[in-house]
C-alpha positions in Angstrom: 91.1 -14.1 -10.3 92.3 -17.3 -11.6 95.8 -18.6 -11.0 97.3 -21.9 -12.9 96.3 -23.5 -16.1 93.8 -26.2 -16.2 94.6 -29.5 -17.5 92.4 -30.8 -20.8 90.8 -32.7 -18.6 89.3 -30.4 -16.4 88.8 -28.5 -19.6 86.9 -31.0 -21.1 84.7 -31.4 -17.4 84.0 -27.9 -17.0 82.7 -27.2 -20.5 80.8 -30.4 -20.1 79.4 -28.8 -16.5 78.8 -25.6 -18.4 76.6 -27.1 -21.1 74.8 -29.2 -18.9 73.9 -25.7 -17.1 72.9 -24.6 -20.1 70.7 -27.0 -21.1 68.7 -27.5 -18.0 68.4 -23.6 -17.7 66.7 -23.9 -21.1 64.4 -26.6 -19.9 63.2 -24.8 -17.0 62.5 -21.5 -18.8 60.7 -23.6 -21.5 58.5 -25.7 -18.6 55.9 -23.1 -18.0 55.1 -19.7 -18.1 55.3 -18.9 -14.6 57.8 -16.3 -14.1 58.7 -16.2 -10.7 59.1 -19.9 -10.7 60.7 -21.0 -14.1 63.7 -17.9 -13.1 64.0 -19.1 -9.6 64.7 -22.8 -11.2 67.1 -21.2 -13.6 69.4 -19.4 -10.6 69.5 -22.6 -8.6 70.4 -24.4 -11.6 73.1 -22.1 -12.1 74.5 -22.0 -8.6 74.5 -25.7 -8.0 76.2 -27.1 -11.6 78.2 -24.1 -11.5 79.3 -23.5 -8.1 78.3 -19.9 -8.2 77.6 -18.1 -4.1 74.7 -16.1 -5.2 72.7 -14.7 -8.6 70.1 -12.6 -9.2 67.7 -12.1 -12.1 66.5 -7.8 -12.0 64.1 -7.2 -14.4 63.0 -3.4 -15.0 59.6 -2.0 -14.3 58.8 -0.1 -17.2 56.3 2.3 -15.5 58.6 3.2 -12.6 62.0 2.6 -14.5 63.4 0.5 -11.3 65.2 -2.5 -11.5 64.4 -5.5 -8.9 65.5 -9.0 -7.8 62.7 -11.0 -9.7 64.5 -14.4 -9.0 67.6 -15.5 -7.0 70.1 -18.0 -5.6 71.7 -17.8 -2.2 69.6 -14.7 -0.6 67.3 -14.5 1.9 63.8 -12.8 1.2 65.0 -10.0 2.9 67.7 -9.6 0.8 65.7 -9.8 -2.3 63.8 -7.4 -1.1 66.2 -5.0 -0.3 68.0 -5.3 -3.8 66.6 -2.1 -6.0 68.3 -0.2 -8.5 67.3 3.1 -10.4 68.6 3.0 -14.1 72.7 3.8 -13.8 72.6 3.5 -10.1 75.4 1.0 -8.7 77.0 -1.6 -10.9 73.7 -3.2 -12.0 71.7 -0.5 -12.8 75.1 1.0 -14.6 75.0 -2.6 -16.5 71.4 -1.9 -17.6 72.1 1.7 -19.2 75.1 0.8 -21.2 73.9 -3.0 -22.2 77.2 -4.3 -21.8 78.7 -6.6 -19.3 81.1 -5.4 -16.2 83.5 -7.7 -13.8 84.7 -6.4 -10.7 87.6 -8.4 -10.1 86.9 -8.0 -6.1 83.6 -6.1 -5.1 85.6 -5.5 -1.5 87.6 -2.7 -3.1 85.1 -1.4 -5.6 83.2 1.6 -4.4 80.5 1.5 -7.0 79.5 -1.5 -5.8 76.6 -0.9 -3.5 76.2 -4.2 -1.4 72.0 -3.0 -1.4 71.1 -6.5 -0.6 73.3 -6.9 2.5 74.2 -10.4 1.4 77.5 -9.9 1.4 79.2 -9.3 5.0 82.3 -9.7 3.9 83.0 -8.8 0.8 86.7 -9.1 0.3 87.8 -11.8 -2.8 84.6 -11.7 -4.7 84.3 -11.6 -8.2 81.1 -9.9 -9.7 79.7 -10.6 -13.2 76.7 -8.8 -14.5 75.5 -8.9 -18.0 72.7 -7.1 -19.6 69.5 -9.3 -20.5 68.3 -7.6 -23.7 66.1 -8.7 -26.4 67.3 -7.2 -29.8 69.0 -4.1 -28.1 65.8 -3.7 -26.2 67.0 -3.9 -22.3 64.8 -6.4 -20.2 66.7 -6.6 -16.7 70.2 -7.5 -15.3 71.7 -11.1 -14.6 74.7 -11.0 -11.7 76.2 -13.2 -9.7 79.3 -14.1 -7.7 82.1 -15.9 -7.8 85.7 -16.6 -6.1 88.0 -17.7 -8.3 90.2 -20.8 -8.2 91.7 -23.0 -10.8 88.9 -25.3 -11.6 86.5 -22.5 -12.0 87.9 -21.5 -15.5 88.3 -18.2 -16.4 85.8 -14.5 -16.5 85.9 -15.2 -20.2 84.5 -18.6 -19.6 81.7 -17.1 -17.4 80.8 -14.5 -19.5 80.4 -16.4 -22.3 78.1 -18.9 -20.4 76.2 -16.0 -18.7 75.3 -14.3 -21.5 74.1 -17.3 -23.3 71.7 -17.6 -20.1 70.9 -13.9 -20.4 69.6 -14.3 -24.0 67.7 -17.6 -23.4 66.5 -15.4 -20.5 65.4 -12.4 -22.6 63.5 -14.8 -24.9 61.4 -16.2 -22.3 60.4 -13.0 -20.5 59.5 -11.8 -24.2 57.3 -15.0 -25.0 55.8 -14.3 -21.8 54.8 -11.5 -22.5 53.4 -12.2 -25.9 51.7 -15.3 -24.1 50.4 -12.8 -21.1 49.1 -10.5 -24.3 47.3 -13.2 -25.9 45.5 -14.3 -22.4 44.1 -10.7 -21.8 42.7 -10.8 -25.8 41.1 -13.6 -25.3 39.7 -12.8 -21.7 38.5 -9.8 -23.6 37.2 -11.5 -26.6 35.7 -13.8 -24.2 33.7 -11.1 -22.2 32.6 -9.4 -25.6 31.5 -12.9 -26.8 29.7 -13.2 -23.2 28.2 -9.6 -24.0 27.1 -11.1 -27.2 23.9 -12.1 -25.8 22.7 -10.2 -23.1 19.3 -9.0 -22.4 18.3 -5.5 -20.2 17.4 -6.1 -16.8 18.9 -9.7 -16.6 22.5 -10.4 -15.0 24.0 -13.3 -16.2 27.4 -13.9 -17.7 27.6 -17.4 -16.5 27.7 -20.2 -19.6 24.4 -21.4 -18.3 23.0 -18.1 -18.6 24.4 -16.8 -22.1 22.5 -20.5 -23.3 19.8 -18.9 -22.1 20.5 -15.7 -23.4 21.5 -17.0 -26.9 17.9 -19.1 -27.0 16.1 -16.0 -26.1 17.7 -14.1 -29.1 17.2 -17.5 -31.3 13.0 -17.9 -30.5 11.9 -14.3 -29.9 11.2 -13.3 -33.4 9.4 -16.8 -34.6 6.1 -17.3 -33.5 7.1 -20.9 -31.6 5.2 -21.9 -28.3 7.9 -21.4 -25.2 8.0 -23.2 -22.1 9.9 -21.9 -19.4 11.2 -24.2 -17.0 13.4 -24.2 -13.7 12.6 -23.3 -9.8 11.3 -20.9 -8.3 12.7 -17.4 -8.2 15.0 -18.6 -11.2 14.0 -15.2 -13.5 11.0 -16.9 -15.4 8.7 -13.8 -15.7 11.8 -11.4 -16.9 13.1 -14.2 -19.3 9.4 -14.1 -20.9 9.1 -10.4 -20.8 12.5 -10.3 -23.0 11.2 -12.5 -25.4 8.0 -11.0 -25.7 9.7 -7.3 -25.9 12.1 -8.6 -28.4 9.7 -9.7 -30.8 7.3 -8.3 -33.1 5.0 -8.2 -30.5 6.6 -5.5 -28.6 4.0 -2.7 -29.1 1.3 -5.4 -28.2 0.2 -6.1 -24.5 2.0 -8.8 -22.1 -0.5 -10.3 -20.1 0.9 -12.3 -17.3 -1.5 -14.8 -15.2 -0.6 -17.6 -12.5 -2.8 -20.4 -12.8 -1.4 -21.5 -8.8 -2.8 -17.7 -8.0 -6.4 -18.2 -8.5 -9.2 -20.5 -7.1 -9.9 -23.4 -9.3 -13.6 -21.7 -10.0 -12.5 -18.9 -11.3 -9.8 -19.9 -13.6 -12.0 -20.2 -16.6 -13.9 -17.2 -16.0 -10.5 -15.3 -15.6 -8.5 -16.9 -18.8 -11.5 -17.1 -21.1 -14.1 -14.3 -20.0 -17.7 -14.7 -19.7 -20.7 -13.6 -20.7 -23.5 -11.6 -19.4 -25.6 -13.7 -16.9 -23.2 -16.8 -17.1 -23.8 -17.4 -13.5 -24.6 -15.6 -10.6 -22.8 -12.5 -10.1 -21.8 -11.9 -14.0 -24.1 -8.6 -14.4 -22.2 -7.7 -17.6 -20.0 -9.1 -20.1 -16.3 -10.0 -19.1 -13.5 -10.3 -21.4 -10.6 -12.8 -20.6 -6.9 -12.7 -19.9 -6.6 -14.3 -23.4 -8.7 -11.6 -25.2 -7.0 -9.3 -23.2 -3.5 -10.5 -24.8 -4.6 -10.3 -28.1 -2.1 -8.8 -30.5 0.4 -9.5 -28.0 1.9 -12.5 -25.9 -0.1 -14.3 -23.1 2.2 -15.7 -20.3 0.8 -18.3 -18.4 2.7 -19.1 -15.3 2.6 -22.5 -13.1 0.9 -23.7 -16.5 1.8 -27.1 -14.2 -1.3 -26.3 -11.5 -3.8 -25.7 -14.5 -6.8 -28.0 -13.7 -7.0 -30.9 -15.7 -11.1 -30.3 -16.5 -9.6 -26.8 -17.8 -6.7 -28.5 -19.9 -8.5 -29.1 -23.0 -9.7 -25.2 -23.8 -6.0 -24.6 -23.5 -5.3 -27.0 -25.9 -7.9 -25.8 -28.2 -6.5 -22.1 -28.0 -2.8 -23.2 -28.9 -3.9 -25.5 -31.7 -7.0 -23.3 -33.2 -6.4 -19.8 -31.4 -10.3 -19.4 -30.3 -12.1 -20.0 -27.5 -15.6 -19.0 -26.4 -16.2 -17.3 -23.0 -17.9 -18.3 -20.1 -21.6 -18.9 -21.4 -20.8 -17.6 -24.8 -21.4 -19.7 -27.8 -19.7 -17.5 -30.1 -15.8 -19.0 -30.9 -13.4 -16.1 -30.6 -10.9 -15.4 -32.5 -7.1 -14.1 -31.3 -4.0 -13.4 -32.5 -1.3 -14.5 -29.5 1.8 -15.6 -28.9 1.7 -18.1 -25.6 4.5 -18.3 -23.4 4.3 -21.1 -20.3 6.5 -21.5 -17.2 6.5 -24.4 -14.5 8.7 -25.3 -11.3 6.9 -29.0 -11.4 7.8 -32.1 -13.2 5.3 -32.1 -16.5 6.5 -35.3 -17.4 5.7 -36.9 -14.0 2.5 -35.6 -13.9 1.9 -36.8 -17.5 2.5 -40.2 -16.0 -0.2 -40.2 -13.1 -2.6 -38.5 -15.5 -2.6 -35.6 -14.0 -1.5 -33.4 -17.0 -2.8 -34.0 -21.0 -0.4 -35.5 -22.9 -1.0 -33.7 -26.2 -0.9 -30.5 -23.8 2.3 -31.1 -22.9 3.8 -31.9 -26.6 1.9 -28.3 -27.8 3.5 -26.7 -24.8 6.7 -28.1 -25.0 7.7 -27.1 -28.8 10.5 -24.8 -27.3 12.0 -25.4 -23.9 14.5 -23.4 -22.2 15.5 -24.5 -18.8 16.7 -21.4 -16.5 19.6 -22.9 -14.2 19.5 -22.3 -10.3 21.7 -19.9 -9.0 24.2 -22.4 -7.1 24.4 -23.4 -10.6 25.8 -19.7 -11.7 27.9 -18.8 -9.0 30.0 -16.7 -10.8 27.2 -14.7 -11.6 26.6 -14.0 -8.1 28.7 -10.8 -7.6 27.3 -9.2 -10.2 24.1 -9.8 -8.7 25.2 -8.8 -5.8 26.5 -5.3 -6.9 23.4 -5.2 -9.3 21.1 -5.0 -6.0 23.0 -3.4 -3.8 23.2 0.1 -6.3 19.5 -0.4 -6.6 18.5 -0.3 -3.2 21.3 1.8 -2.1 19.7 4.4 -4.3 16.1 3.4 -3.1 17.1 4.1 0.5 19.6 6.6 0.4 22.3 4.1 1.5 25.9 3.2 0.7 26.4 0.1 1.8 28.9 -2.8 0.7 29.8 -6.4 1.5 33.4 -6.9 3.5 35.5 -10.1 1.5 34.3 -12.5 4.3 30.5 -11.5 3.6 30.7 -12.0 0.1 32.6 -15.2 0.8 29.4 -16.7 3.1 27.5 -15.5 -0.2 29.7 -17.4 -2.4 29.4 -20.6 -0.4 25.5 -20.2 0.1 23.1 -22.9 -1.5 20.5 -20.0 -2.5 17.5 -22.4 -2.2 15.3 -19.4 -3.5 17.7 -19.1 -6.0 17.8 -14.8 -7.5 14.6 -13.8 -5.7 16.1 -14.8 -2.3 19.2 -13.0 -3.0 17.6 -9.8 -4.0 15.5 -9.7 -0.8 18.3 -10.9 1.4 20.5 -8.0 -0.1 17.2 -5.2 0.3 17.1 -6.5 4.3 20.5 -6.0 5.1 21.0 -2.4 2.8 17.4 -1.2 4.8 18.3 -2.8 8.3 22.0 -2.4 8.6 22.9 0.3 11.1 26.4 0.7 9.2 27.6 1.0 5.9 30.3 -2.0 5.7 28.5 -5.4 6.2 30.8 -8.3 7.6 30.3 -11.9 8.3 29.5 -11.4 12.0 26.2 -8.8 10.5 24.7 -11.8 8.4 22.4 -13.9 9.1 22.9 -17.1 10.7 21.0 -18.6 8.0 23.2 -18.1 5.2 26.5 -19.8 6.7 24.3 -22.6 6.6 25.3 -25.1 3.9 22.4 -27.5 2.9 23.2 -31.5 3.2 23.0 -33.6 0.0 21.2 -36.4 -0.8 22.8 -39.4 -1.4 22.5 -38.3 -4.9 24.3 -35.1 -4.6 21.3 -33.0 -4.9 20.3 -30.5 -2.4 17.7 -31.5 0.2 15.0 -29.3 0.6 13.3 -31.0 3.1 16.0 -31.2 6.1 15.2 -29.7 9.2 16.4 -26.4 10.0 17.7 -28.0 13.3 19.6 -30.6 11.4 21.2 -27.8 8.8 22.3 -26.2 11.4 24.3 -29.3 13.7 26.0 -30.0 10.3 27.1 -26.6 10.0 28.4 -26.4 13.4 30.3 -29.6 13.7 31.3 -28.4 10.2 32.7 -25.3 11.3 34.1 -27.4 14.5 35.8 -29.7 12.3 37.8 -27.0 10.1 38.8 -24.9 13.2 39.8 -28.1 15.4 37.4 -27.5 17.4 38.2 -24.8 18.8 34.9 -22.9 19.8 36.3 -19.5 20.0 37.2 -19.9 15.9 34.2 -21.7 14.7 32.0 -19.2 16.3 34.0 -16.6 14.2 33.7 -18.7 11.1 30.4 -19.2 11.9 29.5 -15.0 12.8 27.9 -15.5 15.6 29.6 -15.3 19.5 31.3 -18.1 21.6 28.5 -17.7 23.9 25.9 -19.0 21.0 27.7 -21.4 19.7 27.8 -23.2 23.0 24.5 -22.8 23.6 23.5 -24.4 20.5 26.3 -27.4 20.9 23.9 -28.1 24.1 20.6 -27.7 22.4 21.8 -29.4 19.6 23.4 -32.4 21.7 27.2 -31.6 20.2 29.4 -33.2 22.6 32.9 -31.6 22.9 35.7 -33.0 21.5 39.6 -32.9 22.9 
């Protein structure tokens, strides 16, 4: 304890110190909401302005009533570990029950003081104060620390005073942490149930890009507007006009689907529009059409971007008139149909070499929705993921699952055949696998390979498989210092392959 009385002038410095303390404490709490961090700033604060050996912020865990060392100043993360306390155990968790401050004048001759951290060897002339941190008689945790006493230190009254101003300030930060925490998981939540807003059955997607989608789905399915589905290949096209098409009026109608790539140029009339009895040789009866066919319902016409250009007008006149006559007819029929169109190409390009109608693609193009790629939705992908593997786990009798570093290589893959690759990617491994647990080593080399950009930024799908793959080895090479052994690993294939293909491949060794 203190011996001597301080002059006014140390007075006047150590209330000056103590303030300072104060202050800064409550501009560290205030900087952030990190918790860890902010309380470890506070305790150093402390123990440097106010020459305090150690201090420890315990906060209780309210499921397992236990207090621990959250934050501290002068122990070793062993220590911290080590410092626990049931509620009335030892001097802090005594402190905690009773919400009022204790001193021990010199922990060496106190028996209730438990030493649980070990950071005390010798604990002979050490003072210990611990005050409650409580938030309108609510206990929150425990703030200690330790002192020896000498003149210019001031008095326990001094301390006390000081530490339980930094207790409350403190209290008031975990409390508007957790408020802050609260608000963060209501709007995560509100979030996902905003996200949920628009969601259509059979199609994952709770990316932005594909609630837009979503949200224009909802928007155009129950008007009778013209929709052109755009994006690449394997992007979801034929589900995203299925869900308009069963969202609509039209549901109890028929869906006709046709892919104007799929069939030979000569046949594309006879197959959209029908044909007549005797048209030409082989027509021994009366045909009808796909667009007959859809009548009462929706008519989706896929690739509308191979359609032959001599075959372009009697689309136009079914969108702008809805009739056409078959095949040899001379009779106009008349439908009722909703038209939906989908293209991978570039209709404006091929507008420009006159290779699509203009007035074709204004009547086409009254509602576009453009379906994002899925390197474009990658946090879509594990729900993708965990959508196909149940469904072909259950098709095969299977239970198998992706190990972290699998789903990683999965994360980091370009997905150049965007859903429809991932679906049959996932189907290969759950059929072929001989185990249930997949790692990176079980993958194919093909997906660790990242595809090379164009000086544009945009994926290049025209590299050479060789070239993909000597970027993706000096790639790996590069990350693991060359080190053979590791990219190999990061790489899942063997040390033996990899320098097998640094020859074939003409990768000279570095180091």
């Amino acid at each position: 304890m203190p011996s001597g009385r301080a002059s006014d002038t140390e007075l006047i410095e150590r209330k000056n110190k103590e303030l300072a303390a104060i202050l800064e404490v409550s501009r560290v709490l205030t900087a952030s909401f990190d918790l860890e961090n902010n309380l470890s700033s506070a305790m150093s604060t402390l123990g440097n302005m106010l020459d305090l050996q150690r201090g420890c912020v315990f906060l209780l865990d309210q499921l397992s009533k236990e207090l621990s060392i959250v934050a501290a100043h002068g122990l070793t993360k062993q220590n911290i570990e080590k410092g626990k306390y049931r509620i009335g155990e030892g001097i802090v968790g005594r402190v905690l029950e009773q919400k009022s401050p204790m001193v021990i004048s010199n922990i060496g001759k106190e028996p209730l003081f438990l030493n649980k951290t070990g950071s005390r060897p010798e604990k002979e002339g050490i003072s210990f104060l611990c005050v409650p941190i409580k938030f309108k008689d609510e206990p929150l945790g425990v703030l200690s620390v330790d002192r020896i006493y000498s003149t210019e230190h001031g008095s326990v009254d001094d301390d006390l005073r000081v530490l339980n101003i930094i207790a409350s300030l403190i209290a008031q930060f975990v409390k508007l942490r957790e408020s802050f925490v609260e608000v963060e998981k209501e709007k995560e939540h509100l979030k996902r149930e905003l996200k949920g807003k628009y969601s259509i059955d059979n199609i994952i997607g709770l990316s932005d890009r594909m609630q837009e989608v979503f949200e224009a789905v909802h928007r155009v399915a129950q008007s009778k507007a013209t929709v052109l589905l755009r994006g690449e290949s394997g992007t979801g096209k034929e589900l995203i006009a299925k869900a308009i098409h069963y969202m609509s009026a039209r549901s109890k109608g028929p869906f006709i689907k046709f892919n104007c790539a799929s069939i030979p140029e000569g046949l594309l009339e006879s197959e959209l529009f029908g044909h007549e009895k005797g048209a030409f040789t082989g027509a021994i009866s009366t045909r009808n059409g796909k667009f007959e066919l859809a009548n009462g319902g929706t008519i989706f016409l896929d690739e509308i971007g191979d359609l032959p250009i001599l075959l372009q007008p009697k689309i136009l006149r079914v969108l702008q008139e809805r009739e056409f006559e078959r095949v040899g007819g001379h009779k106009a029929i008349k439908v009722d149909i909703r038209i939906i169109t989908a293209t991978s190409r570039d209709l404006e390009s091929l507008v420009s070499q006159d290779r699509f109608r203009e007035d074709l693609y204004f009547r086409l193009n009254v509602i576009p929705i453009l379906l994002p790629p899925l390197n474009q939705r990658g946090e879509d992908i594990p729900l993708l993921i965990e959508h196909f593997l149940k469904k072909f786990n259950e098709e095969n009798r299977r239970s198998v699952c992706l190990d972290k570093t699998a789903m990683q290589i999965f994360l980091d893959y370009g997905w150049p055949g965007n859903v429809r690759e991932l679906e049959n990617t996932i189907e290969r491994l759950v059929v072929m696998s001989p185990k249930d647990k997949i790692f990176a080593s079980d993958l194919p080399i093909s997906l660790s390979l990242r595809r090379p950009k164009t000086s544009r930024g945009e994926m290049s799908l025209t590299t050479d498989l060789k070239e993909l793959e000597k970027v993706n080895i000096m790639d790996a090479l590069e990350k693991t210092g060359w080190v053979q052994a590791k990219a190999a690993r990061l790489l899942g294939i063997t040390s033996r392959q990899i320098g097998y293909k640094m020859k074939k491949l003409g990768i000279e060794v570095k180091g």
